[in-house]
N, C-alpha and C positions, 0 to 999 in steps of 0.2 A: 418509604418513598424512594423516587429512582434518582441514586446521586448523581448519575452522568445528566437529566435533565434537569433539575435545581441547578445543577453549576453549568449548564449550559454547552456542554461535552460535545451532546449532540448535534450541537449545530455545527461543531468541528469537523465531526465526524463528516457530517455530508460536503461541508466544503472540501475535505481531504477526499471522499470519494468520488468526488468530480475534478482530479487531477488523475485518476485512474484510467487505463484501457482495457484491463480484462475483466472479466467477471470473477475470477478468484479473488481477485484485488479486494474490488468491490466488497465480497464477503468477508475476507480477513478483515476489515475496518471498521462492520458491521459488531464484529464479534470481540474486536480490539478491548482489554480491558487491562490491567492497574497487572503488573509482572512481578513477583514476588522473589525469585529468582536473582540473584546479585549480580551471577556471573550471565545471565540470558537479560536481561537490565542494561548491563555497560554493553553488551555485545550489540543488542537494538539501537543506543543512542549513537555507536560506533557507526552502525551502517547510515545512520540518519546523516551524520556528520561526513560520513567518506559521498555519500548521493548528494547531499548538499555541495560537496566540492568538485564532483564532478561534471553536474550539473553548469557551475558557474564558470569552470574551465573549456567544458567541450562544448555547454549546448543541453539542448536536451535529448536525451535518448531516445532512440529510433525503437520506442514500444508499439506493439499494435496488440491486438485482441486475438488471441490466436486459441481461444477454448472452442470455437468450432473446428477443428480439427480433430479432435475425440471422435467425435460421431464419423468420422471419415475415416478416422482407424478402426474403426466397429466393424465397418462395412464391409475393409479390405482384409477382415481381420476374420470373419464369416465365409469368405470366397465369393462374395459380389465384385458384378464389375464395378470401379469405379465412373462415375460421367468426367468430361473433358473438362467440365468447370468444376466438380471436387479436384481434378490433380491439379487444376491452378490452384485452387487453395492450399495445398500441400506446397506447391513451389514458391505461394509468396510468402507463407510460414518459414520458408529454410531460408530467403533471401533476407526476411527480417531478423532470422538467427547469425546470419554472417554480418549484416550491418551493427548487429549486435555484440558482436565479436571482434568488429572493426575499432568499434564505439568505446569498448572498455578496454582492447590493447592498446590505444592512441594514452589511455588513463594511467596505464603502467610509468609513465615517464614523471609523474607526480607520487610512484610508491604511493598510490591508493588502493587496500587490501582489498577493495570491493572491486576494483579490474583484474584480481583473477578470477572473479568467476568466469571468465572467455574460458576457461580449463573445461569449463561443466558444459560449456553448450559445442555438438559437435552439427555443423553445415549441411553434411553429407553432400557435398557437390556432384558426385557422382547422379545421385538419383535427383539433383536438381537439376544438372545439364539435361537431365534424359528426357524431362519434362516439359521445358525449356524449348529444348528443339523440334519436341515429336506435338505440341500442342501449340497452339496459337487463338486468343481470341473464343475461348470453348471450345473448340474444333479439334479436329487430328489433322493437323497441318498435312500441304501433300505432300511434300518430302519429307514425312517420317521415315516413309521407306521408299525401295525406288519399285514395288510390285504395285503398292497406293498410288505413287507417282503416276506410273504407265496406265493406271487401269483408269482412272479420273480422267487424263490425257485423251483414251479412247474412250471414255464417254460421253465427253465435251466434244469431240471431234463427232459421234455416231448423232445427237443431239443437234449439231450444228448441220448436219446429213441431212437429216429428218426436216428441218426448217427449211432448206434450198429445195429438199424435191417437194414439200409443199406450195413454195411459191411458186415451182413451175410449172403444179400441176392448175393453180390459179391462172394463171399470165394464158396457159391455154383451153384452158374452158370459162377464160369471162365473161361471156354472157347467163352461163347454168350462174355463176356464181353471185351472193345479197351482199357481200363485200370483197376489198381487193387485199385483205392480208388476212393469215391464216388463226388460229386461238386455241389456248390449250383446253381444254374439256377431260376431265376426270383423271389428268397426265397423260393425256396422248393429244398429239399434234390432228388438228381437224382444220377443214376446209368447211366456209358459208356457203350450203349449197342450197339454192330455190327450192321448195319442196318437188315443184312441177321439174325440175330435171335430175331426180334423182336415179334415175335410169342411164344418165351418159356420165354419172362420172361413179364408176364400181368401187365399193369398200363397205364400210360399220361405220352405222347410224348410233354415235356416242352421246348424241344430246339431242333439243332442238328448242330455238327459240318458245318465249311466253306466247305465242301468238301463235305456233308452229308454223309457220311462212317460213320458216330458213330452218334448215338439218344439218349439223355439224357431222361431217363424213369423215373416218381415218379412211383416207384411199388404199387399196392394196397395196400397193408399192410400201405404206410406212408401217404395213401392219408385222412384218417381218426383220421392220429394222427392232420396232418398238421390242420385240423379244429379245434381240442380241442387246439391245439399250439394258431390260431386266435382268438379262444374265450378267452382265456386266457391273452393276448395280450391287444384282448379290453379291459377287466375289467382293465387291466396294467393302459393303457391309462387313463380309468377313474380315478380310485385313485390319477394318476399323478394331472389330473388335478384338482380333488379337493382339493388334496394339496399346489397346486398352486395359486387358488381361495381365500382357507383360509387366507394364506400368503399373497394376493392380499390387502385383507380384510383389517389385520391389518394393513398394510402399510398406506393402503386411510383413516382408523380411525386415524393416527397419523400422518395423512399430516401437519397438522399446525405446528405441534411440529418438523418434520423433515425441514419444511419449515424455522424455526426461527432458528434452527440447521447452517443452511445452512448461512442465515444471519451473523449469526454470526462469523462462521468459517472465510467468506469474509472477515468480519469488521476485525479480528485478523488477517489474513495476509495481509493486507492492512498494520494496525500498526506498524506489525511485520517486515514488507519492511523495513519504514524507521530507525527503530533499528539498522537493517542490512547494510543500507545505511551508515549509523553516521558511524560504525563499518569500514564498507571499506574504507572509502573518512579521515577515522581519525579525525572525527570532534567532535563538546564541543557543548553542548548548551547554546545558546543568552540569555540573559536576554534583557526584553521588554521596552522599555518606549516611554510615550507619549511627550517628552520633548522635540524631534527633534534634538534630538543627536545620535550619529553614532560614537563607536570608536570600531576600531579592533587591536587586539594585534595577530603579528606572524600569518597575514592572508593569506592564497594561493590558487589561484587559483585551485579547487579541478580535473580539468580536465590535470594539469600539471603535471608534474614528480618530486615528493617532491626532489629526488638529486638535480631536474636542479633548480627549482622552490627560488628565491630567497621571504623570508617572508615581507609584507608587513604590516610596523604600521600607524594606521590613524585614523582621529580624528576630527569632524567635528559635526556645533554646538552648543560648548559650547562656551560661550563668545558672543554669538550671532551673531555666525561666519556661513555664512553661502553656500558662494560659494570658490572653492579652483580653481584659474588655472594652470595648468599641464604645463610644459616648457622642454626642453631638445632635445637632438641629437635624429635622428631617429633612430629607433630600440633600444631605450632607456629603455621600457617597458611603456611608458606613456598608451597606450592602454588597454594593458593588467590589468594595476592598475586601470584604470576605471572602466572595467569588472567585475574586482575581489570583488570590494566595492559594486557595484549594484548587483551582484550575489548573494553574503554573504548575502544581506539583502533582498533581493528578496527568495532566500530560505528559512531564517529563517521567514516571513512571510507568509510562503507557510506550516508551521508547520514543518520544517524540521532541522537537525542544521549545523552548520557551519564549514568549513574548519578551523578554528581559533584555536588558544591557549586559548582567549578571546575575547569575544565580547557584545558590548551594544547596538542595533540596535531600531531606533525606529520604527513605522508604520508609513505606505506612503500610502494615499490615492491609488494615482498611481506611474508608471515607465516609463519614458519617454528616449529616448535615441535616437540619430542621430551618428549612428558611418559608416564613410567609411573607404575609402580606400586611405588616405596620400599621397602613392607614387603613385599612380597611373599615371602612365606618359598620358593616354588617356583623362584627363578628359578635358570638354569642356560645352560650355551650356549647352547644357542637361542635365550634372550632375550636374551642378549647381541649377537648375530649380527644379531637385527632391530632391536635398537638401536643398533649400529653402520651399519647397512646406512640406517638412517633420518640416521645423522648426516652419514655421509658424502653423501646425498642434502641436505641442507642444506648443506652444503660444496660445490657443487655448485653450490645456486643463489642462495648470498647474497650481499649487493653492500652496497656504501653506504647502499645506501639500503632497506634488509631491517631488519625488526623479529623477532628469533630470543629465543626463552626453551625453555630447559633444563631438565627435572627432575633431580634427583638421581643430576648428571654422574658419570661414570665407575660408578657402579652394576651390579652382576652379576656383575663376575668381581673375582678375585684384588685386592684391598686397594692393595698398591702397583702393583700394573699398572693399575688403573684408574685414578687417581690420575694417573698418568704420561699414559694417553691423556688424560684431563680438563684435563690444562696442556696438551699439542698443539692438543686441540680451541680451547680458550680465547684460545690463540696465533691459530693461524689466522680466529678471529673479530673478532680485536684487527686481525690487520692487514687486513682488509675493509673494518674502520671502519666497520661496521652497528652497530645499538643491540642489545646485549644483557641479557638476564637469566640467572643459572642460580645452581641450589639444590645444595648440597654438602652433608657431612659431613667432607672431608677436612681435616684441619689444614695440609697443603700448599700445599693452595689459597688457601686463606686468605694463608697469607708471601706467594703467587704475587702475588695479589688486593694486598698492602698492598703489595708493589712494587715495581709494573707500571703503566705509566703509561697512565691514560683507561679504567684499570680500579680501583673502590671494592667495599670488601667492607658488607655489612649485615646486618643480625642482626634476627631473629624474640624480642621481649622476651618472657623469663619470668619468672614470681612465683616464690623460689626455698622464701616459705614457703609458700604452699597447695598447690608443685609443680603449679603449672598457667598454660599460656600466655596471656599477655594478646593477642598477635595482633595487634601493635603493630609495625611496622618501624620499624628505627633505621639511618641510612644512614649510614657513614663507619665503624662498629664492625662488628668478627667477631666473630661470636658462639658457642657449644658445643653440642653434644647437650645436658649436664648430665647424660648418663647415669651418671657416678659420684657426684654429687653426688643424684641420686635413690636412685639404691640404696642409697648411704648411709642417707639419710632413712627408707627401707624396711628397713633395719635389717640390710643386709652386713656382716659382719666387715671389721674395719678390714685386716685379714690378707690378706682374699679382694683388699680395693680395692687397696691397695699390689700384690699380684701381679698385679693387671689393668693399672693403671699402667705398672708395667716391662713387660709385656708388649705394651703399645699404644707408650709411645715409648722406652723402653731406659733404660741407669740411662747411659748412653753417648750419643754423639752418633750418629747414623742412618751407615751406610758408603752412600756416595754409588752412584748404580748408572750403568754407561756403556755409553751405546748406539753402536753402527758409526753413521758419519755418512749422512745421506741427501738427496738432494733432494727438495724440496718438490713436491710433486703441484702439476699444471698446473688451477685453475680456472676453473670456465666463468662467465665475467662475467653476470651478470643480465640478462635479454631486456627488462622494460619497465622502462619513463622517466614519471616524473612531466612532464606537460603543464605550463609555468606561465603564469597569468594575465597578459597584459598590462595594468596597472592604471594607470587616470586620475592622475595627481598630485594634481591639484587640484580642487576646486568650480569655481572658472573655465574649467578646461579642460572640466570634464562639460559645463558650461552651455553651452560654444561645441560640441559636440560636434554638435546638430541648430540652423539656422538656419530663420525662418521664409521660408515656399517652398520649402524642400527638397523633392524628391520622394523617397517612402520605402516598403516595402515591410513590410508586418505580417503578422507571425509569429504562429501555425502556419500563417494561413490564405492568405497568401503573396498580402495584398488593397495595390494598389496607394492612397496616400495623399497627403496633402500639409501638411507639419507648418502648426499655424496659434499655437500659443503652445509657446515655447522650452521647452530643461528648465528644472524647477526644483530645488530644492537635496536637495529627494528623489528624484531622479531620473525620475521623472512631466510628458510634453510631451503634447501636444495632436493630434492627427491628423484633418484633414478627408478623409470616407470620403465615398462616393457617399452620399448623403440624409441624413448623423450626422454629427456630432465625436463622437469618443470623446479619455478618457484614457488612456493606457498607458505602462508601465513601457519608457525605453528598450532593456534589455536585449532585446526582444521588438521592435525597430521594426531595418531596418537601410537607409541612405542607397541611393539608387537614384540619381539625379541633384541635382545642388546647386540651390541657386535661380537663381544668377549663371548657370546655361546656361539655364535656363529663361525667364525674363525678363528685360531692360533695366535699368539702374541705376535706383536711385529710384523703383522699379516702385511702384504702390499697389495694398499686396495686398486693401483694405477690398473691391475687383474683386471678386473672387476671394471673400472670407471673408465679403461684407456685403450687405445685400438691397439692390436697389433704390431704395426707398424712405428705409433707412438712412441711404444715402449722401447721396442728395437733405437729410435734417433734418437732417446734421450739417452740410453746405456751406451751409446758411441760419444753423443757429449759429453760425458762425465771423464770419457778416456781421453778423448783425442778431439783435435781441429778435423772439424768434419763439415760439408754442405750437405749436410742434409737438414730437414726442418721437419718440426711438427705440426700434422695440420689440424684444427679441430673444426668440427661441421656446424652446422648451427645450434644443433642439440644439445653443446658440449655448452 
């Protein structure tokens, strides 16, 4: 079965993809699944957590959809011309890169790791101005150039020619003429002329009325402008399109750089979702561990309605505790509290965080889960068969380190045979040593539950006088249907309850039932392995981790550097790039050569890190009173 829809994942997923702008986004969320990975794990929850706060500090960020830009760079990228309206889209893709760049260095004042990426994305202003000025509106604005200027000028002016000698050739032949203003006809300037006087006013007969009673005439006079009008035109045409071409140009010269643009903008509203997400749903971020412990403080189903939604605390685990069974009256919430615990930790391993007030969640190889439908009054072998056919498929594939929850184990068939396979099953999940959960009705289970070691029973609390569930878990008690103690209250004969009694557990003790002995089914151990993080010990050791001089290599863009100030306790060094220093997060830098092969003992890296001039004012301070000063530029 599909565990992201039994636990209802799915419907996550699409509210989180509708905080999205781009279609990459969209996809990554589509394809979002359980991260195994320790150290790519804390890195996901890190960005979720740094987008959540920047969110809440700046606002929301200026994303737009910028994957139709691809097919623009194809274009330019083949030696087509671009159209006026593709280079806007190129221009308001780079506007949205620099608001984006605006966006995240305003974030830098909060040391949020996630506003250097303004590092990754570059504006190119150059070919945005160019665009900028030379386009307007789709068009090729007229002062892109001043040869477009002049020649538009003289076409509107020869145009505005053509119009005045047609009025005057009307004003003096109105009587030939069937109206008193002139019409354009197949783009040339025409005169309404009677058919019966098309003899006194000379030129081409361009049209002529439904009726032919009036003849549209170019008179001589405009048939010679109409030419210099078309020669003008063409030149028109050309300059457009060299301006176009230019423009084409720089674009296809700066594809790679639009291209990584593009990338990037993706990568940030992908992150920037589940910021938005925490935001909506009210949620805190998890803390990780590898210990196989699970505890939620004031957990809620994030799909519920925080009024209706009563908070669930839970705890599993510690103590080497390791399966919890569920007990209580239907419509108790047993289900629901299933849900809520493999969701909570199904998302935050999904790099996402948590409906919780607090939470401690570890990682789970996998998610297994077999949940129906309890009341089902239909069910029959068949359902039986596919619920068996599902457990045994979890039996199959759980391991130590599997997160498995159970509806309403043994359910379907016969009462004490189900019961009987629900201890088997419980057994073989016990000796796995994975964490589980599962919802009963059985009173068997329960004895089984209270003692069976690393396995606790819990109970769904109800009110016994309004007969209605509080939806409150209580961990370490088993709990009842309360079905006779409702019907009582609904007003059954005391007659009826006592024969339902004896007939549910006998006035006698149970005749014990004996199965032929069997070997245990051979299990298929689990295929993945949690990753774990190698972790720093110390602040001193992080600090020693880059020296100054090292040669280092920065990530994504794989730019060679040269550390110029150590970490510091944030984990934030310094890297001298060809023409900048930047700051950056170590995680994103990695050692390429140490300093000790690079230079000399006692080397002076001031060489290296310090101008000229610098060096010169500080070797006079050192001697003597001097005015001079050192200056450093913004870079430094």
């Amino acid at each position: 079965m599909n565990t992201e829809t039994q636990i209802e994942f799915d419907k996550i997923k699409n509210m989180w993809a509708e905080l999205t702008s781009t279609d990459y986004a969209k996809e990554q969320i589509k394809e979002t699944g359980v991260i195994l990975n320790e150290r790519e794990l804390r890195k996901a929850l890190q960005d979720t957590t740094d987008s959540r706060v920047l969110i809440e500090k700046l606002g929301n960020p200026p994303v737009q959809n910028v994957t139709e830009i691809r097919e623009i760079l194809t274009i330019a990228d083949t030696g087509k011309c671009l159209t006026p309206y593709q280079l806007e889209r190129v221009e308001k893709v780079l506007v949205a890169v620099e608001r984006m760049m605006d966006y995240l260095s305003r974030g830098k004042q909060y040391e949020n790791s996630l506003a250097y990426y303004d590092e990754n994305l570059n504006p190119l202003l150059e070919l945005k101005d160019e665009i900028c000025r030379q386009i307007r509106n789709e068009e090729v604005d007229d002062r892109a150039t001043k040869e477009l200027y002049d020649l538009r000028i003289r076409i509107a002016a020869m145009e505005e020619t053509m119009k005045q000698k047609a009025e005057q050739i009307i004003r003096k032949n109105k009587e030939c003429m069937a109206d008193s203003f002139y019409t354009m006809r197949n783009g040339r300037v025409c005169v309404p002329v009677k058919k019966e006087y098309k003899a006194k006013v000379p030129g081409s007969v361009i049209d002529k009325s439904a009726t032919g009673s009036t003849l549209f005439v170019e008179p001589e006079g405009l048939a010679k402008c109409y030419e210099e009008l078309e020669l003008l035109r063409i030149d028109e045409d050309n300059e457009v399109c060299r301006i176009l071409y230019i423009l084409t140009a720089m674009v296809s010269d700066y594809s790679a750089v639009l291209e990584e643009n593009v990338k990037m903008m993706e990568k940030l509203d992908f992150v920037f979702s589940k910021g938005k997400l925490s935001i909506d749903l009210d949620c805190t971020e998890p803390t990780i561990n590898l210990e196989r412990r699970i505890k939620l403080v004031k957990a809620r189903h994030p799909l519920m309605d925080k009024e209706v939604n009563v908070p669930l605390d839970f705890s599993l685990g510690e103590e080497n505790l390791r399966g919890i069974i569920i007990t209580g009256p239907n419509t108790g919430g047993k289900t629901v509290a299933i849900k809520t615990v493999m969701l909570s930790c199904y998302m935050a391993q999904c790099g996402l965080h948590v409906a919780c007030k607090e939470a401690d969640i570890c990682m789970n190889s996998n998610y297994l889960c077999d949940i129906g439908d309890g009341q089902n009054l239909s069910e029959n072998l068949s359902t039986f068969s596919a619920h068996i056919k599902n457990v045994l498929d979890i039996l199959e594939k759980v391991n130590h380190e599997s997160l498995v929850i159970m509806d309403e184990l043994g359910s379907g068939t016969d009462p004490a045979e189900g019961m009987g396979i629900a201890v088997a099953i419980l057994e073989e999940l016990r000796k796995s040593n994975a964490n589980f959960l599962a919802t009963t009705h059985y009173p068997e289970i329960k004895e089984y539950a209270a003692k069976t070691d690393h396995i606790v029973n819990a109970r769904m609390a109800f009110d016994k006088e309004t007969l209605r569930p509080t939806y409150e878990m209580v961990i370490g008690e088993a709990g009842d249907s309360c079905a006779f103690y409702i019907a009582e209250r609904l007003g059954m004969p005391g007659e009826m309850l006592a024969v339902a009694a004896r007939a549910a557990y006998g006035e006698g003790a149970a005749a014990d039932y004996e199965f032929s002995d069997s070997k245990p089914g051979k299990r298929k151990s689990g295929g993945s392995k949690i990753i774990k993080t190698k972790q720093l010990h110390s602040t001193m050791e992080l600090e020693q981790k880059f020296n100054i001089g090292d040669s280092v290599m920065v990530y994504p863009d794989k730019k060679i550097g040269i550390v110029c100030e150590p970490i510091n306790k944030k984990g934030i060094l310094r890297v001298q790039l060809p023409n900048k220093k930047i700051y950056i997060n170590h995680k994103r830098v990695k050692l390429h050569v140490k300093a000790e092969e690079l230079y000399p003992e006692n080397y002076d890296f001031s060489i290296v890190f310090d101008t000229v001039a610098n060096r010169k004012a500080r070797h006079e301070m050192s001697r003597k009173l001097t005015d001079k000063v050192i200056v450093y530029d913004e870079n430094d």
